[in-house]
Each structure stands twice: as structure tokens, then as C-alpha cells.
C-alpha positions as CSV (number, residue, x, y, z in Angstrom):
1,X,-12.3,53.0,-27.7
2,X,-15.7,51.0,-26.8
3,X,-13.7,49.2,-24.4
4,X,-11.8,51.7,-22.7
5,X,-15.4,53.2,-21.2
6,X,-16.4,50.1,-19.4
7,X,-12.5,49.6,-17.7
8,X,-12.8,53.0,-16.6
9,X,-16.4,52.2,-15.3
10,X,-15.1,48.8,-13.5
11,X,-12.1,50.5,-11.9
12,X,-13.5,53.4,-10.5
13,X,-16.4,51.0,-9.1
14,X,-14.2,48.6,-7.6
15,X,-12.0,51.0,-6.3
16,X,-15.2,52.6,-4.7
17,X,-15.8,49.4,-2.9
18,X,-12.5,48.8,-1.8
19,X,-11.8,52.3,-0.2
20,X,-15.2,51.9,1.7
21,X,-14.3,48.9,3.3
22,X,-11.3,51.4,5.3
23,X,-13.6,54.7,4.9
24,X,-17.0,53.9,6.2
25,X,-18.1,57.2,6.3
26,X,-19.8,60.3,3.7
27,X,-19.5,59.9,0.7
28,X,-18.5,56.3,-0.1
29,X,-21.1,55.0,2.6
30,X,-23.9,56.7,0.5
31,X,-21.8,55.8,-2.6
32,X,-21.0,52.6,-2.1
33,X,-25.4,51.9,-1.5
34,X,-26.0,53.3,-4.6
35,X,-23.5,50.9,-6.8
36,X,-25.4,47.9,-4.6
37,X,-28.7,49.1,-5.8
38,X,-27.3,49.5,-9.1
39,X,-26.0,45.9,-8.5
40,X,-29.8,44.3,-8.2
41,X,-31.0,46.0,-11.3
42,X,-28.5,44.7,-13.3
43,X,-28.7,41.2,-11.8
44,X,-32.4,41.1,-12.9
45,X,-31.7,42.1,-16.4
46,X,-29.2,39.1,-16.6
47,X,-31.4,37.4,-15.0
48,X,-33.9,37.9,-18.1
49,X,-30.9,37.6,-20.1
50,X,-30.4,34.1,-18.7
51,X,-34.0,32.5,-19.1
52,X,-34.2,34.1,-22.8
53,X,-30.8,31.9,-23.3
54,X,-32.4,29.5,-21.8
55,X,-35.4,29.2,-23.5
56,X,-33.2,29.4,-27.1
57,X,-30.6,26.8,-26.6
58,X,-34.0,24.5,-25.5
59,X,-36.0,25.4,-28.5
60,X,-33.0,24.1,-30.7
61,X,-32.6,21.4,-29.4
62,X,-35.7,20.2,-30.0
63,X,-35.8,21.9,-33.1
64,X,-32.8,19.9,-34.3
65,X,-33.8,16.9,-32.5
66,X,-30.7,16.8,-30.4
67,X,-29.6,13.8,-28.0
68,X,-32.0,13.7,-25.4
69,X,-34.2,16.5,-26.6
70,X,-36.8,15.5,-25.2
71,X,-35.7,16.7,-21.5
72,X,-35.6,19.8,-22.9
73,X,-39.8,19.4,-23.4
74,X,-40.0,18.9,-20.1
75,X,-37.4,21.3,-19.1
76,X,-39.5,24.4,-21.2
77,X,-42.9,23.2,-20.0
78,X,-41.8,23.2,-16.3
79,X,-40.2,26.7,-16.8
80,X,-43.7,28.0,-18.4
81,X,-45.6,26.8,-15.8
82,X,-43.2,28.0,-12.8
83,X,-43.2,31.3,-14.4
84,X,-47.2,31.8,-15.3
85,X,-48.0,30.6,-11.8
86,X,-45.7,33.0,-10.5
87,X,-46.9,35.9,-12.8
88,X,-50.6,35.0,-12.0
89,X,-51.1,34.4,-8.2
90,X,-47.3,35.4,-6.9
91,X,-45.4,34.0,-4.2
92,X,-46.1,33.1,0.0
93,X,-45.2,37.1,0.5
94,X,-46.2,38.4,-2.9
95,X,-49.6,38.8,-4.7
96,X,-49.7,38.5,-8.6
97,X,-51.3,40.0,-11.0
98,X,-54.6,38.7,-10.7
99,X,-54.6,39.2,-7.1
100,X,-53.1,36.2,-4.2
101,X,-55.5,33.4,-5.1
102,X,-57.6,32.9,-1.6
103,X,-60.1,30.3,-3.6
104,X,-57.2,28.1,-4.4
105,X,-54.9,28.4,-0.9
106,X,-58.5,27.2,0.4
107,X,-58.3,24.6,-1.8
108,X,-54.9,23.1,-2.0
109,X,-53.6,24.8,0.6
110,X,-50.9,27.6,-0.5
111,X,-50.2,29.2,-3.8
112,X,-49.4,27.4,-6.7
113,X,-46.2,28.5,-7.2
114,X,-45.7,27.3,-3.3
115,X,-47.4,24.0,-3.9
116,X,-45.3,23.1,-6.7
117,X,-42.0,24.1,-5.2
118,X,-43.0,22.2,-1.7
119,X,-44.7,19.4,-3.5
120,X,-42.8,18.9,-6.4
121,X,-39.2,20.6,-6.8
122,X,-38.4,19.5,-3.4
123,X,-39.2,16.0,-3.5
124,X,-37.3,15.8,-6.8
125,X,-34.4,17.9,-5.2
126,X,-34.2,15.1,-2.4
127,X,-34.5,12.3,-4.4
128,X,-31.4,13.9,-6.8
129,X,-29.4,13.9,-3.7
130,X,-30.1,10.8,-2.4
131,X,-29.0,9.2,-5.5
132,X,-25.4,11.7,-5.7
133,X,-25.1,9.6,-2.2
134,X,-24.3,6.3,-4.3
135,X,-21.8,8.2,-6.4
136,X,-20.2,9.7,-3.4
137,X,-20.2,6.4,-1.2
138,X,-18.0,5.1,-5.0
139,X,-16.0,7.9,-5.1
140,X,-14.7,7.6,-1.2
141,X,-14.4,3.8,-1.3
142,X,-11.9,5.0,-4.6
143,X,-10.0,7.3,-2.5
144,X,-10.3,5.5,0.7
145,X,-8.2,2.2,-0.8
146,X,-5.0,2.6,1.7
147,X,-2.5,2.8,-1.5
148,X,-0.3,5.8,-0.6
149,X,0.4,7.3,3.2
150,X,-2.3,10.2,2.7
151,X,-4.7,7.5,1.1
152,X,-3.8,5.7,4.5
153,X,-4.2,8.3,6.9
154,X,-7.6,9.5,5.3
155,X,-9.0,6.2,5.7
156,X,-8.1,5.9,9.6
157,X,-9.4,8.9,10.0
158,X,-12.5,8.0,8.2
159,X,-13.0,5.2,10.1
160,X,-12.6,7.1,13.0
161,X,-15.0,9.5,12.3
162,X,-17.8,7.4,11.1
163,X,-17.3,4.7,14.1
164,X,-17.3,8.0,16.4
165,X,-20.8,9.6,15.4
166,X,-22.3,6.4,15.8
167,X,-23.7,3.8,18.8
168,X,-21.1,1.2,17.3
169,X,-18.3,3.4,17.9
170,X,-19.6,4.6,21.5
171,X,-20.2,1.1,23.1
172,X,-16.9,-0.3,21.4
173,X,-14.8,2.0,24.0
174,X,-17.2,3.0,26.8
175,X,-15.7,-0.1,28.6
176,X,-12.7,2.7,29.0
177,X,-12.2,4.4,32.6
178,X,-12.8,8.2,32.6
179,X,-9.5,9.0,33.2
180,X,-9.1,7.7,29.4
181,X,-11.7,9.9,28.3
182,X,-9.4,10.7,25.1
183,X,-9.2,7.4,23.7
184,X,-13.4,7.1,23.4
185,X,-13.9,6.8,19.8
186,X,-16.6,10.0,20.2
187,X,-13.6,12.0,21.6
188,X,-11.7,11.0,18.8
189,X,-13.8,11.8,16.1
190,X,-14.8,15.4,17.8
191,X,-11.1,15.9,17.7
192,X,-10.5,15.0,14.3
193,X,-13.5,17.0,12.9
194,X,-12.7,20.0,15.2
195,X,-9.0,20.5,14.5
196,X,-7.3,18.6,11.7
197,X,-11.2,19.1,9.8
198,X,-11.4,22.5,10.4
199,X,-7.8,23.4,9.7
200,X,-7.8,22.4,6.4
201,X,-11.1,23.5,5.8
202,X,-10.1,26.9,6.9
203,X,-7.0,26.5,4.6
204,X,-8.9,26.1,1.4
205,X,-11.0,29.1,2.4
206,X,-8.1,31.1,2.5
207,X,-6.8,29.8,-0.6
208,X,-10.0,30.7,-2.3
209,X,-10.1,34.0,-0.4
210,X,-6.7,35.1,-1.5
211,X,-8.3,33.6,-5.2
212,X,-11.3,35.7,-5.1
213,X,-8.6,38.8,-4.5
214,X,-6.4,38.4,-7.2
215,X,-9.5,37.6,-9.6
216,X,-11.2,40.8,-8.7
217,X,-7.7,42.8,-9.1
218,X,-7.4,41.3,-12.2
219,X,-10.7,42.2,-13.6
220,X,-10.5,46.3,-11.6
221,X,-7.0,46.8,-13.2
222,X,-7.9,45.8,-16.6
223,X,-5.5,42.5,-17.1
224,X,-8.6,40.3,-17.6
225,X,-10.8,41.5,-19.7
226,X,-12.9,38.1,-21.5
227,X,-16.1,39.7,-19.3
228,X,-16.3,42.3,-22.5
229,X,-17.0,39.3,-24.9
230,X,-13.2,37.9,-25.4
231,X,-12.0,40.9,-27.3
232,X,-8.5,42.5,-25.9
């Protein structure tokens, strides 16, 4: 019986949503604003939910001395930090609660919440991706080794591609005549990323569309229920 409450609540919500996709008009339009106001105050509370979690699996970990616990230090101390400066002097748009801190955007130039993200979590944000390159550059020379026909055809058109966007690639055919405008490694490349590329980019987005669908039926019509804990 406690579960049959929040079914009834997800089906009559979704169905809400999906009838005011057709009916755009009074009442779902009104409706259908309220459930996505409903929506943000709900996120925030998981929000909360998610940085109390957060905080907990941390502090055992370093209560227990786990395997590398001592990221987890850092991990807590940056989060404290973040959030007090935050709390304290707010964001670019937002004061806090002791007001926007004018003494110290004179001093170091923005909030401290804005100085830490631009100075700090960005530079460590680029240098993370920078060193996912390496493991990407390893993972394409893996799948670029011409083993199978598809593994043989993604490395032509690799080459293709990479030769194309680059000065290489443009003076290695601009010897061509105009009339073979189609044979310029540039042209190829454009080609390649604008049809075969896109195609099967487009293909997986359906896939995941059509996905997304059945998921969300699933969930609206009651078949999957592990959202309410795992319990049938």
C-alpha cells in the first residue's frame, strides 16, 4: 500500500507531461509549469541529500582508514571551503550572507567563490583532460590496428580526417586542378565528418532517444519500480 501512492503520483505526472506536449493549451500549460517548479524544489533537496552522502561515505573512509583516504581529506576540505565561500560572499550574480564582498573583489579581483573556480577548478579541470588525451590517443591506436574490415575502414577514414583538418593534408593535394576539387584531402575529410560522421552520430541519438522512451514508460506504467528503494 505505501507503494501504490507514489505509482499513482508518477503516472498521473508523466501522463500530464506527455498530453501537454499534443495539448498546449489551459490547463496542462499551467499544469504542466507547476510539476516543473515542483521539479526544482525537489532537485535541491536531493541535491542536499547528495552532499550529506557525500560528506558520510568521506568521513568513513577516513574514519576506517580506507585505501587512499586520504583524497577524501582533501576531497571534504575543498567541499567546506567551496561551500562557506559560497554561503559567505555568494556568487558573480548573487550576494551572501554577509553581503558581496567589495573589499576583497578590490583586492583579488572577483569573489572568492569566482576566484577559486577560475583560478583553481579550472586549471585542474584542464589539466585532467589533457592527461584523458594520453588515454584516448592509447585507446584509438588499439582500435585503429587494421585487424578486421571495420577496424580497416575506421583507420582510413581516420587518416583521412586528421590529414584533412591539417596544413599536411592541404599542401599534399593542392597540386590537384579545381576540376578535382573532390579529391583535396580537406574535401574529403568535410565529407566524411558531414555525412558518414553525422549519420551515425544521429543514429545513436535515436537509439538513445527511442531508450530514454521506453525507460520513462517503464517507470510511468509501473514495470520498473527499483526508484522506490528496490522493493516490488
Amino acid at each position: 500500500m505505501n507503494h501504490i501512492l507514489p505509482l499513482i503520483i508518477t503516472f498521473l505526472a508523466g501522463l500530464l507531461m506527455i498530453v501537454s506536449e499534443f495539448i498546449p493549451h489551459k490547463p496542462f500549460e499551467r499544469i504542466v509549469s507547476e510539476l516543473e517548479i515542483w521539479f526544482m524544489i525537489i532537485s535541491g533537496f536531493a541535491i542536499i541529500l547528495g552532499q550529506l552522502s557525500l560528506i558520510k561515505m568521506n568521513v568513513l573512509k577516513i574514519q576506517y582508514k580506507s585505501e587512499n583516504w586520504k583524497y577524501c581529506v582533501v576531497t571534504l576540505i575543498s567541499f567546506f571551503i567551496m561551500l562557506i565561500a559560497g554561503l559567505l560572499w555568494g556568487t558573480q550574480n548573487q550576494g551572501g550572507i554577509i553581503g558581496s564582498g567589495e573589499s576583497l573583489i578590490q583586492s583579488i579581483g572577483s569573489k572568492p567563490f569566482d576566484y577559486i573556480f577560475d583560478n583553481i577548478y579550472q586549471h585542474l579541470m584542464a589539466s585532467m583532460f589533457s592527461l584523458l588525451a594520453f588515454f584516448i590517443a592509447s585507446a584509438a591506436y588499439r582500435a585503429f590496428i587494421a585487424r578486421t574490415l571495420e577496424s580497416s575502414l575506421l583507420l582510413i577514414s581516420a587518416i583521412f580526417v586528421m590529414l584533412g583538418n591539417t596544413s599536411i593534408g592541404t599542401s599534399l593535394t593542392s597540386f590537384l586542378p579545381e576540376n578535382l576539387n573532390f579529391l583535396h584531402l580537406p574535401t574529403i575529410s568535410a565529407f566524411i565528418m558531414d555525412y558518414p560522421n553525422l549519420a551515425g552520430q544521429r543514429a545513436i541519438m535515436i537509439g538513445a532517444g527511442l531508450g530514454i522512451i521506453g525507460s520513462s514508460l517503464r517507470i510511468i506504467l509501473g514495470i520498473e519500480r527499483s526508484w522506490l528503494g528496490g522493493k516490488k
